[in-house]
mmCIF file of the N, C-alpha and C atoms, coordinates in Angstrom:
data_MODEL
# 
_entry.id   MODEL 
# 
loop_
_atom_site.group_PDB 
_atom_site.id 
_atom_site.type_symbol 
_atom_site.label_atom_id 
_atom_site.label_alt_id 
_atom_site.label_comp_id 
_atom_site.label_asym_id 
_atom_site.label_entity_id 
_atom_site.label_seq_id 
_atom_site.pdbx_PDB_ins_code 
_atom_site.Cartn_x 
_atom_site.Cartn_y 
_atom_site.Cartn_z 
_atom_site.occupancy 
_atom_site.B_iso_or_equiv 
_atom_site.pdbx_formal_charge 
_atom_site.auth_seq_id 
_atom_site.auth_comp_id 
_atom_site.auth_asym_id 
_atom_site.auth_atom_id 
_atom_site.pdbx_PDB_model_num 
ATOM 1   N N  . UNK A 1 1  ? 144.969 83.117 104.961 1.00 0.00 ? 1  UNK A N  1 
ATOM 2   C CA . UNK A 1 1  ? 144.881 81.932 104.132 1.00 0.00 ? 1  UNK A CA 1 
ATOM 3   C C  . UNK A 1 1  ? 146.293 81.444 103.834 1.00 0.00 ? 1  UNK A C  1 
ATOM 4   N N  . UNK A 1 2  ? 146.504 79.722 103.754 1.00 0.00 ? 2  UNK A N  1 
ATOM 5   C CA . UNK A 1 2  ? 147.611 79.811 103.709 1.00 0.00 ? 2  UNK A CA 1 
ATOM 6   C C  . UNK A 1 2  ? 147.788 78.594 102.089 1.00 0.00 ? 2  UNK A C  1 
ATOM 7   N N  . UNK A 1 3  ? 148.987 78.689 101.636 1.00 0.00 ? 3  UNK A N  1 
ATOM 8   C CA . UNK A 1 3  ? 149.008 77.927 100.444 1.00 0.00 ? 3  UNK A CA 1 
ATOM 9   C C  . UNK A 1 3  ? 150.239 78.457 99.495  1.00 0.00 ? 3  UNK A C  1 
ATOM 10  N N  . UNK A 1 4  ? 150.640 78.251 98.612  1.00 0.00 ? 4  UNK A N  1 
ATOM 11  C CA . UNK A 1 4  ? 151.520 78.821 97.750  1.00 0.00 ? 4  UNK A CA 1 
ATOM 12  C C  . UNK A 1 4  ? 150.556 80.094 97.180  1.00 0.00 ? 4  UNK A C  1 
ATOM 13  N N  . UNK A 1 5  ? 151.401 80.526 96.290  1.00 0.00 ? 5  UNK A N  1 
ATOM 14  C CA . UNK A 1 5  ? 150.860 82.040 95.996  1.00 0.00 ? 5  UNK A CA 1 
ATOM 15  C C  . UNK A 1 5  ? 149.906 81.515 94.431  1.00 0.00 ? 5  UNK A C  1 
ATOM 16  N N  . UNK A 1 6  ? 148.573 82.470 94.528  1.00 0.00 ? 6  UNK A N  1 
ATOM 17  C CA . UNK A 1 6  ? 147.795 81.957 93.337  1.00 0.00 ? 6  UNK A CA 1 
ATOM 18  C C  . UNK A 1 6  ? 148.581 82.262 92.066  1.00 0.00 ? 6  UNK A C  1 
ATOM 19  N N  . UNK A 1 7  ? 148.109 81.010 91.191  1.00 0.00 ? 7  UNK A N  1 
ATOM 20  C CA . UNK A 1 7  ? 148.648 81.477 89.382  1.00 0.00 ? 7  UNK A CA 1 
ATOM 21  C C  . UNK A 1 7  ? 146.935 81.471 88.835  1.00 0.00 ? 7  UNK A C  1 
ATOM 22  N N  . UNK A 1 8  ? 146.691 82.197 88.082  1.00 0.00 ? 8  UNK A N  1 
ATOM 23  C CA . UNK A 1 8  ? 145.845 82.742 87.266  1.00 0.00 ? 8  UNK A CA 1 
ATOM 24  C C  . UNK A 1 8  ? 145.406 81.206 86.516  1.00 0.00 ? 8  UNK A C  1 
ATOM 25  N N  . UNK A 1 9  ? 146.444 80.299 86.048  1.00 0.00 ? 9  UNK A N  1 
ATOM 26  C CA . UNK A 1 9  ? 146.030 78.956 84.755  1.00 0.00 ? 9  UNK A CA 1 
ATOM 27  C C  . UNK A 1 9  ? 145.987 77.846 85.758  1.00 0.00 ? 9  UNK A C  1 
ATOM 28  N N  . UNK A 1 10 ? 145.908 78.055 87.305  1.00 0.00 ? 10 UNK A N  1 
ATOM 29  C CA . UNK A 1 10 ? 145.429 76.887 87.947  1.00 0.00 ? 10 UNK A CA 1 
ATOM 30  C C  . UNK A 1 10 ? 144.349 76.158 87.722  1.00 0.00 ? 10 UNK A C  1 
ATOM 31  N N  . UNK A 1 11 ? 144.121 74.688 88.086  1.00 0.00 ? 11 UNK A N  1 
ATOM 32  C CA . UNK A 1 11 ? 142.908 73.825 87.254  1.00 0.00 ? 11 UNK A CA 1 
ATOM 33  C C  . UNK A 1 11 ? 142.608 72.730 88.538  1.00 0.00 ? 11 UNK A C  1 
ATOM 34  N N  . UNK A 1 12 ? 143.368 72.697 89.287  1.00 0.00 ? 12 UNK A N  1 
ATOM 35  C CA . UNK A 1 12 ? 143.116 72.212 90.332  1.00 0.00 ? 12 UNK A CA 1 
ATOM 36  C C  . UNK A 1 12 ? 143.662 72.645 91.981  1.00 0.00 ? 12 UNK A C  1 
ATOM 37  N N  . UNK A 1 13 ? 142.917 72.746 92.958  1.00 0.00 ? 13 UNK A N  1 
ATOM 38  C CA . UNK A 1 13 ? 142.938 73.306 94.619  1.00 0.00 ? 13 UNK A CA 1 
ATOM 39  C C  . UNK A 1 13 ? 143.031 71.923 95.213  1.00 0.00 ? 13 UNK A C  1 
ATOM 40  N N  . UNK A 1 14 ? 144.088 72.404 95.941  1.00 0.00 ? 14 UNK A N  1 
ATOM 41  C CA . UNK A 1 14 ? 144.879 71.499 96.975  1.00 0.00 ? 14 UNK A CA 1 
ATOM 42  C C  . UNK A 1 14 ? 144.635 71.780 98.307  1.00 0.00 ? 14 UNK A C  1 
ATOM 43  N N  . UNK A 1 15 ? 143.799 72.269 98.685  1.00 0.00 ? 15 UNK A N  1 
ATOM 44  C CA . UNK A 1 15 ? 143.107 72.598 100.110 1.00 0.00 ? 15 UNK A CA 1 
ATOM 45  C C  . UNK A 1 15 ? 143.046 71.970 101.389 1.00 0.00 ? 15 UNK A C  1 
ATOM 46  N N  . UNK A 1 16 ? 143.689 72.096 102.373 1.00 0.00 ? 16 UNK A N  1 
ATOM 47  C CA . UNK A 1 16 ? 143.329 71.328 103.993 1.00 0.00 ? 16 UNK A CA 1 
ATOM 48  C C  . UNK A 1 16 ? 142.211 72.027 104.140 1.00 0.00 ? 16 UNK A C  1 
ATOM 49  N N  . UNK A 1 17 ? 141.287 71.339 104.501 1.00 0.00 ? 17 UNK A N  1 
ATOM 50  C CA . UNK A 1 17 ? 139.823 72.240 104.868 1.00 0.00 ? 17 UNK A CA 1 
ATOM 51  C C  . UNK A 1 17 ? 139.924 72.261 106.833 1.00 0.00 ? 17 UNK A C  1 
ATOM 52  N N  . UNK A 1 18 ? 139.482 73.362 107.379 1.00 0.00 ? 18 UNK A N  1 
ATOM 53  C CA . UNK A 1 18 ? 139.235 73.057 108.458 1.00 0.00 ? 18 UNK A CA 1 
ATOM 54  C C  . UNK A 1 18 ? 137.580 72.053 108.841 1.00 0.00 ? 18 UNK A C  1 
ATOM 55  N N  . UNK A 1 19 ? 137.686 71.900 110.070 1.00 0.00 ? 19 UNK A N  1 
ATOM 56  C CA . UNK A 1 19 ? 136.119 71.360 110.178 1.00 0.00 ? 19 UNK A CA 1 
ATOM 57  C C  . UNK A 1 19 ? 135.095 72.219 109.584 1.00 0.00 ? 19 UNK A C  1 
ATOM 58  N N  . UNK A 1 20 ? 135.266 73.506 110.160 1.00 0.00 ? 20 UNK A N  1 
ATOM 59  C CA . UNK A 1 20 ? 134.296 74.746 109.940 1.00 0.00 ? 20 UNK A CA 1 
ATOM 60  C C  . UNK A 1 20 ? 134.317 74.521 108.545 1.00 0.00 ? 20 UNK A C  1 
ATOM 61  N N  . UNK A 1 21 ? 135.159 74.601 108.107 1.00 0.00 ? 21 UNK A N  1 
ATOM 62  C CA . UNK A 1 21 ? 134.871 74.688 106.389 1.00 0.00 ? 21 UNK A CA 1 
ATOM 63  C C  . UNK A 1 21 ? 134.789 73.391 105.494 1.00 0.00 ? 21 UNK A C  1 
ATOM 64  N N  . UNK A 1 22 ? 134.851 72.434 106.395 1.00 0.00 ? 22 UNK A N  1 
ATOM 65  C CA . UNK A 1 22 ? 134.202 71.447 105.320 1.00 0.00 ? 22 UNK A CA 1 
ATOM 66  C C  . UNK A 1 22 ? 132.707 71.574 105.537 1.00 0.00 ? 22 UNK A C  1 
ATOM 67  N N  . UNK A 1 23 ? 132.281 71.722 107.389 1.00 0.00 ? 23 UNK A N  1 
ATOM 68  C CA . UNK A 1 23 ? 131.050 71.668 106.960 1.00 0.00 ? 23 UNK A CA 1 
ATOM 69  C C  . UNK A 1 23 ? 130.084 72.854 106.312 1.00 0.00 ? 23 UNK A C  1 
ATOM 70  N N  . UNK A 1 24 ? 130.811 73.791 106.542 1.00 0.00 ? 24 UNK A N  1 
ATOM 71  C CA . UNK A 1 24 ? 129.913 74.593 105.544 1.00 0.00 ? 24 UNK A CA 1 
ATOM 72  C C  . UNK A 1 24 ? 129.384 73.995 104.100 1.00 0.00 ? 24 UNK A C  1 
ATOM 73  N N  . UNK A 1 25 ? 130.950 73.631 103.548 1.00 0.00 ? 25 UNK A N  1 
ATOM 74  C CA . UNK A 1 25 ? 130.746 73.075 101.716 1.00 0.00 ? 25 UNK A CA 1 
ATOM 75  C C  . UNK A 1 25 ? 129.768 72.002 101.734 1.00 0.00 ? 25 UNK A C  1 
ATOM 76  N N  . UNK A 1 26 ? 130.145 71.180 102.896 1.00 0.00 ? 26 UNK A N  1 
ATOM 77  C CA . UNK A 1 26 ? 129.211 69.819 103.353 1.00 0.00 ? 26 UNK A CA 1 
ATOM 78  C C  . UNK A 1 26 ? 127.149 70.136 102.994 1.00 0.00 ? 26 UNK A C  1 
ATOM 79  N N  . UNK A 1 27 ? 127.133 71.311 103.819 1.00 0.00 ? 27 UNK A N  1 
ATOM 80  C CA . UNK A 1 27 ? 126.348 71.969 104.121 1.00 0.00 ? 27 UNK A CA 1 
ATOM 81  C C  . UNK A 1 27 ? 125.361 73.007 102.455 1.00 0.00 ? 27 UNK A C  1 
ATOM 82  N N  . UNK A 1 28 ? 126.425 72.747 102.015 1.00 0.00 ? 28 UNK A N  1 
ATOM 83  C CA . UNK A 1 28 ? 125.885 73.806 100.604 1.00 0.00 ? 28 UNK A CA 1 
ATOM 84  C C  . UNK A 1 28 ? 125.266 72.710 99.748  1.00 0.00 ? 28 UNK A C  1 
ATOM 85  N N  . UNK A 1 29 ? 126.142 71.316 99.439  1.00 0.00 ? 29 UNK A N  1 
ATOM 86  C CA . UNK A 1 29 ? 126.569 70.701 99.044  1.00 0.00 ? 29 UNK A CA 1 
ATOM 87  C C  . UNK A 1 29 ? 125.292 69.625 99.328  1.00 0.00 ? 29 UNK A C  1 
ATOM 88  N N  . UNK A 1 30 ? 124.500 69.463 100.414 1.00 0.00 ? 30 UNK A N  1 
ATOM 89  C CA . UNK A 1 30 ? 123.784 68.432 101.353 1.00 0.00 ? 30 UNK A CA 1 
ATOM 90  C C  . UNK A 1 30 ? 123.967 67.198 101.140 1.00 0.00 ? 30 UNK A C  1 
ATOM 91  N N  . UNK A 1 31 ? 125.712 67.616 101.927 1.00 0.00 ? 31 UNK A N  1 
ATOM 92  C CA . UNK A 1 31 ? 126.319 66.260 102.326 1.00 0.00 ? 31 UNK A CA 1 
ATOM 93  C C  . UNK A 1 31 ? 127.349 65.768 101.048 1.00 0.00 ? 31 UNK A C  1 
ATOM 94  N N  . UNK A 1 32 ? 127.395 66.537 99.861  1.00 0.00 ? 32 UNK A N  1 
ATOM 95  C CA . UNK A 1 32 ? 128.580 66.097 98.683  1.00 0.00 ? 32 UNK A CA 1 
ATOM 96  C C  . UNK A 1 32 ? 129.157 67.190 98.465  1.00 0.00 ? 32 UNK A C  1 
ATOM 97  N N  . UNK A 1 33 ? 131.017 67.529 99.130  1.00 0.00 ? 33 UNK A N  1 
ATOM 98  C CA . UNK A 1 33 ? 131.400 68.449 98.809  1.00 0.00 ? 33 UNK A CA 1 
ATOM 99  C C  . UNK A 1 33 ? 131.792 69.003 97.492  1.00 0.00 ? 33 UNK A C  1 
ATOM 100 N N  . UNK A 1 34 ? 131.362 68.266 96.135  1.00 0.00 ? 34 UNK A N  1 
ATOM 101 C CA . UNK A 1 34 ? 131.799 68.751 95.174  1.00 0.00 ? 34 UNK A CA 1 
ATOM 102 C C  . UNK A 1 34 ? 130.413 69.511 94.688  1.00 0.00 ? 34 UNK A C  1 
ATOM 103 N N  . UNK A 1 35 ? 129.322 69.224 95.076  1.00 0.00 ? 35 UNK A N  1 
ATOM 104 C CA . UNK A 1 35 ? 128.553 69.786 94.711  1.00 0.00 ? 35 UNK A CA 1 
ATOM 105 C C  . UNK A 1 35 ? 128.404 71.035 95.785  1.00 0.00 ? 35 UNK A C  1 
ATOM 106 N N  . UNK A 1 36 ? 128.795 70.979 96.775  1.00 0.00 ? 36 UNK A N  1 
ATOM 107 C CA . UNK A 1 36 ? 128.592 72.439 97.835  1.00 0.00 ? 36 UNK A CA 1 
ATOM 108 C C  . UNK A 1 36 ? 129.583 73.070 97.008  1.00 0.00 ? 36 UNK A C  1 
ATOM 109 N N  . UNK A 1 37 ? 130.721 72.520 96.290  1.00 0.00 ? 37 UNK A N  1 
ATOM 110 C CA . UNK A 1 37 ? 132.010 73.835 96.550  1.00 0.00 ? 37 UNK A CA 1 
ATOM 111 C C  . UNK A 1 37 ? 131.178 74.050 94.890  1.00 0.00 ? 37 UNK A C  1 
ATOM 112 N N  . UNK A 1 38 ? 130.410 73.589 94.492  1.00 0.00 ? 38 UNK A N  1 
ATOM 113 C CA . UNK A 1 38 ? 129.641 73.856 92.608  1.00 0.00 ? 38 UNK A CA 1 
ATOM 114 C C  . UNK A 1 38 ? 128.740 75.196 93.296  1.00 0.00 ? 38 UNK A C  1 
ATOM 115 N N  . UNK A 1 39 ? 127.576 74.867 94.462  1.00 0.00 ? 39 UNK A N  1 
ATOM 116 C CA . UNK A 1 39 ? 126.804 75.863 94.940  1.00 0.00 ? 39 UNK A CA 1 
ATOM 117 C C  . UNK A 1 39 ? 127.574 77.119 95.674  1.00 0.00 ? 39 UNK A C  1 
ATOM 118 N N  . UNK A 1 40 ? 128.222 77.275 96.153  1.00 0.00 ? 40 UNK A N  1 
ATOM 119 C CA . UNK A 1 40 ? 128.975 78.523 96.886  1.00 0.00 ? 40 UNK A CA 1 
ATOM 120 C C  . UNK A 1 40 ? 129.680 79.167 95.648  1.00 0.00 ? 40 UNK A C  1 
ATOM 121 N N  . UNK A 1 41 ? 130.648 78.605 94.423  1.00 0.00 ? 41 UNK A N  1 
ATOM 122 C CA . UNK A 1 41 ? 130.527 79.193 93.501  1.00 0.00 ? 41 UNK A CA 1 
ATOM 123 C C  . UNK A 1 41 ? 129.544 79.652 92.974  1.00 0.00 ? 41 UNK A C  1 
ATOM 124 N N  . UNK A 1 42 ? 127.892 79.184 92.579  1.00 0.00 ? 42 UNK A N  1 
ATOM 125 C CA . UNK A 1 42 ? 126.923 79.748 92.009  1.00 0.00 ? 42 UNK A CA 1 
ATOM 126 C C  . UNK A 1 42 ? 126.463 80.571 92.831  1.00 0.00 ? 42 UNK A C  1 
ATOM 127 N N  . UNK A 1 43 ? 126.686 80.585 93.970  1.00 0.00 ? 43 UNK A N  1 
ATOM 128 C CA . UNK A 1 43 ? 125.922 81.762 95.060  1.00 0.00 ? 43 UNK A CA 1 
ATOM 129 C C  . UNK A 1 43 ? 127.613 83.353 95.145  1.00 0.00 ? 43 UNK A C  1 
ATOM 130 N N  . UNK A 1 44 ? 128.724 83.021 95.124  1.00 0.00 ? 44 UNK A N  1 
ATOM 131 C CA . UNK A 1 44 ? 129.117 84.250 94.988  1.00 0.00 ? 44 UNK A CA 1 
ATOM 132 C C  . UNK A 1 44 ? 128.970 84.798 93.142  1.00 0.00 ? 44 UNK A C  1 
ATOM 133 N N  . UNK A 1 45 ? 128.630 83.907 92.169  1.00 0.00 ? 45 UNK A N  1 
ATOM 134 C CA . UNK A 1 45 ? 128.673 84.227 91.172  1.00 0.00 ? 45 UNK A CA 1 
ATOM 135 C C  . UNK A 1 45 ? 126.911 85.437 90.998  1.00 0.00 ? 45 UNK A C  1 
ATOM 136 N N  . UNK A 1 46 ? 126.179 84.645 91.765  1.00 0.00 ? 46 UNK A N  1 
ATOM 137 C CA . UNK A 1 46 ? 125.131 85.828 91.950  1.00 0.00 ? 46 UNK A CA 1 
ATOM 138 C C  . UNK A 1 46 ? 125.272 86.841 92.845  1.00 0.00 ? 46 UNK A C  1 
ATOM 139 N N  . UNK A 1 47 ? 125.714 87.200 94.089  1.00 0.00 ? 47 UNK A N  1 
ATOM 140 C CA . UNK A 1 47 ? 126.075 88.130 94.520  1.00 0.00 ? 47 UNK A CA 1 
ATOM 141 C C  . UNK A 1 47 ? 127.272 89.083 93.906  1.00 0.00 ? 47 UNK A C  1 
ATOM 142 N N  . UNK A 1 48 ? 128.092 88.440 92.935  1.00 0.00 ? 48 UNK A N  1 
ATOM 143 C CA . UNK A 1 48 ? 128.864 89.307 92.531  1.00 0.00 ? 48 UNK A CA 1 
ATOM 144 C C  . UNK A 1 48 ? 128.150 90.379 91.130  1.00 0.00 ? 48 UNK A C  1 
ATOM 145 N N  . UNK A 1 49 ? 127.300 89.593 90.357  1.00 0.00 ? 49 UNK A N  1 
ATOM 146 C CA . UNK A 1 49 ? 125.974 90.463 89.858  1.00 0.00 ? 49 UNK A CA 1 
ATOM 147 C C  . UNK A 1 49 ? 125.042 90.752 90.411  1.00 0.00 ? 49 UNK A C  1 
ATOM 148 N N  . UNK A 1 50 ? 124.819 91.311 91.566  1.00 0.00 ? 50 UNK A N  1 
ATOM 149 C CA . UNK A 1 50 ? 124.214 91.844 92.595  1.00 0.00 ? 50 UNK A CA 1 
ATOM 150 C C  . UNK A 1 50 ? 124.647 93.195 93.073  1.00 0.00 ? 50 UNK A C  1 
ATOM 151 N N  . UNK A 1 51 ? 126.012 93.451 92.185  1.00 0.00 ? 51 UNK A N  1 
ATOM 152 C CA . UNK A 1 51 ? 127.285 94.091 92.763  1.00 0.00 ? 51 UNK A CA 1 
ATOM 153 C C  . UNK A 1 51 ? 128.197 94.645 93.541  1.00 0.00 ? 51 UNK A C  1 
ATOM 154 N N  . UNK A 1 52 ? 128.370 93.254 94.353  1.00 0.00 ? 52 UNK A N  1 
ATOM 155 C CA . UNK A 1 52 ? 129.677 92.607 95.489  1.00 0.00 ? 52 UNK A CA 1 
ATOM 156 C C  . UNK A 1 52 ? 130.662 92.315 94.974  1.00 0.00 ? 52 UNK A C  1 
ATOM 157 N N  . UNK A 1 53 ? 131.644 93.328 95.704  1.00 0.00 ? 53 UNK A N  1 
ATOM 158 C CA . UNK A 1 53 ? 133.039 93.061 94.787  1.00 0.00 ? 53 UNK A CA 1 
ATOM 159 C C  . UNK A 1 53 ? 134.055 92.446 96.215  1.00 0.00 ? 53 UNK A C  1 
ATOM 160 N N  . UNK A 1 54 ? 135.090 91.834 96.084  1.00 0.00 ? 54 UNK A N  1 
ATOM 161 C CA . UNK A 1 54 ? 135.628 91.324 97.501  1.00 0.00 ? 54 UNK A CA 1 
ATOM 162 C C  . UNK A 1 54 ? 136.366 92.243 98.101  1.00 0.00 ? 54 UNK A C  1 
ATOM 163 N N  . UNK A 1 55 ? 136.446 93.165 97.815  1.00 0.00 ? 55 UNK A N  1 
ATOM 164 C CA . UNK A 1 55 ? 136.705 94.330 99.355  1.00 0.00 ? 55 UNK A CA 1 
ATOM 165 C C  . UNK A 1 55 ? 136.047 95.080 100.000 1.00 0.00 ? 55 UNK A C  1 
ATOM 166 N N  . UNK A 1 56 ? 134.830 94.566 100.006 1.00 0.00 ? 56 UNK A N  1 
ATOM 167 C CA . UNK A 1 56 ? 133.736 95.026 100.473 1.00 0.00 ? 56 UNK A CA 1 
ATOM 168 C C  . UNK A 1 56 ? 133.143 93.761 101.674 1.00 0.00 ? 56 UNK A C  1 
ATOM 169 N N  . UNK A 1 57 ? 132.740 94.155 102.899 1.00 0.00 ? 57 UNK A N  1 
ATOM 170 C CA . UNK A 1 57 ? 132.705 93.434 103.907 1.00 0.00 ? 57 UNK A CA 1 
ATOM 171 C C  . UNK A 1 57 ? 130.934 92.606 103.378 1.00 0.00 ? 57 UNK A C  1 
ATOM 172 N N  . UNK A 1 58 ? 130.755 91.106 103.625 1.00 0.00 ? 58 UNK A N  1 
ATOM 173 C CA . UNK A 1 58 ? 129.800 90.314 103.429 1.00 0.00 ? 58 UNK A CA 1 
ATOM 174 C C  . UNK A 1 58 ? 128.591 90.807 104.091 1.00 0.00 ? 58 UNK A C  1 
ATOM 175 N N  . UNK A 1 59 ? 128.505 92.031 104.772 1.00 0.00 ? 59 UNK A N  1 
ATOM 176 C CA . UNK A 1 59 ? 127.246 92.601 105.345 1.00 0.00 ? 59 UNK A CA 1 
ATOM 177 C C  . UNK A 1 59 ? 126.949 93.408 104.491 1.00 0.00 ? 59 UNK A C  1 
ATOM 178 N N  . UNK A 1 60 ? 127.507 93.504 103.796 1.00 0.00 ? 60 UNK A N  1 
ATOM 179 C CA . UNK A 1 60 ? 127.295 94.582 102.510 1.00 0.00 ? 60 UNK A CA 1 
ATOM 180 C C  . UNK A 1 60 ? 125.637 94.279 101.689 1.00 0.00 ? 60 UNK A C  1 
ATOM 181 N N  . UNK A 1 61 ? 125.994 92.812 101.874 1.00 0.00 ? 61 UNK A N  1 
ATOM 182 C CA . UNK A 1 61 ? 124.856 91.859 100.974 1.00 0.00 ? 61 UNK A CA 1 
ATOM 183 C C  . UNK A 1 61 ? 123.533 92.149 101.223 1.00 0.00 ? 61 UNK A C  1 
ATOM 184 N N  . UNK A 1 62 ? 122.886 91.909 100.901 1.00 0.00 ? 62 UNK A N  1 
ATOM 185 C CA . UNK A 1 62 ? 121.094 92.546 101.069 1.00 0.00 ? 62 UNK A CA 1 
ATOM 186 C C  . UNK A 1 62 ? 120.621 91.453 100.654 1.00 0.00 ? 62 UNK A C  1 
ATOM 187 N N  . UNK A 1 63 ? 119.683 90.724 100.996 1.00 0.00 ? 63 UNK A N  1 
ATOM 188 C CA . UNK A 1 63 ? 119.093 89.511 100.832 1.00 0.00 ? 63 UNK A CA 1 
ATOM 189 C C  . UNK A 1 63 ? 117.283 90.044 100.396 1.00 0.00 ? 63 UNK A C  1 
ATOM 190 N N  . UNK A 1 64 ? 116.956 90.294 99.474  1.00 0.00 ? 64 UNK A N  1 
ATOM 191 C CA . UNK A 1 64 ? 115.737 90.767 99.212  1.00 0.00 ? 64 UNK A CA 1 
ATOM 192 C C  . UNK A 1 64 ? 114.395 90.240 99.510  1.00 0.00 ? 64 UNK A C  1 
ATOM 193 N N  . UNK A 1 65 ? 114.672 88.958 99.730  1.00 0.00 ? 65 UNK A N  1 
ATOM 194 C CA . UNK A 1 65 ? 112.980 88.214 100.058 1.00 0.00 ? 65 UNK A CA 1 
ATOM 195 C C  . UNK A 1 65 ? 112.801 87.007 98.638  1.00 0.00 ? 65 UNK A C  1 
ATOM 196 N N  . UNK A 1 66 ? 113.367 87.586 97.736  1.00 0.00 ? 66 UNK A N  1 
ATOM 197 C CA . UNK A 1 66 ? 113.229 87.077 96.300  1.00 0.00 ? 66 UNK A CA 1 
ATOM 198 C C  . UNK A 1 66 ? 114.065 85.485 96.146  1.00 0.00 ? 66 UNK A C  1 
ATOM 199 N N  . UNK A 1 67 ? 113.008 84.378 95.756  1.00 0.00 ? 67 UNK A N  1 
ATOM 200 C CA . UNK A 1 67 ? 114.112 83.334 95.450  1.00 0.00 ? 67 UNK A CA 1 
ATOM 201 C C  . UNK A 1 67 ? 115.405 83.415 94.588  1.00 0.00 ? 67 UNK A C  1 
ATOM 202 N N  . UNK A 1 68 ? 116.645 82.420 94.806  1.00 0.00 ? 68 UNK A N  1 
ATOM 203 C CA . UNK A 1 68 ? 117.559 83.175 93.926  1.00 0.00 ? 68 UNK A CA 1 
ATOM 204 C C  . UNK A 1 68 ? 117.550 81.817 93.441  1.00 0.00 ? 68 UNK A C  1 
# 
């Protein structure tokens, strides 16, 4: 990842998105990236009470059947 180094009291992301990653947010979002990059926050905010911590590889995840 590339960018200046994170500060903790940041309030706004200055991001070049690649294609891949806009359309993902695009994609979360259906079609408004402020609302995809709102849903991918609410989706690691439930996997992280699921308890997924980030050094742990994303196959880690278990998808239960259960709506989330």
């Amino acid at each position: 990842m590339n960018g200046r180094p994170c500060k903790i009291d940041t309030k706004r992301l200055d991001r070049t998105l690649n294609d891949a990653e806009r359309q993902i947010i695009l994609t979360a979002g259906q079609g408004d990236l402020s609302k995809g990059w709102h849903k991918l926050l609410e989706l690691y905010a439930h996997v992280h009470g699921q308890g997924y911590r980030p050094e742990q590889s994303f196959e880690s995840v278990r998808y239960s059947g259960k709506s989330v």
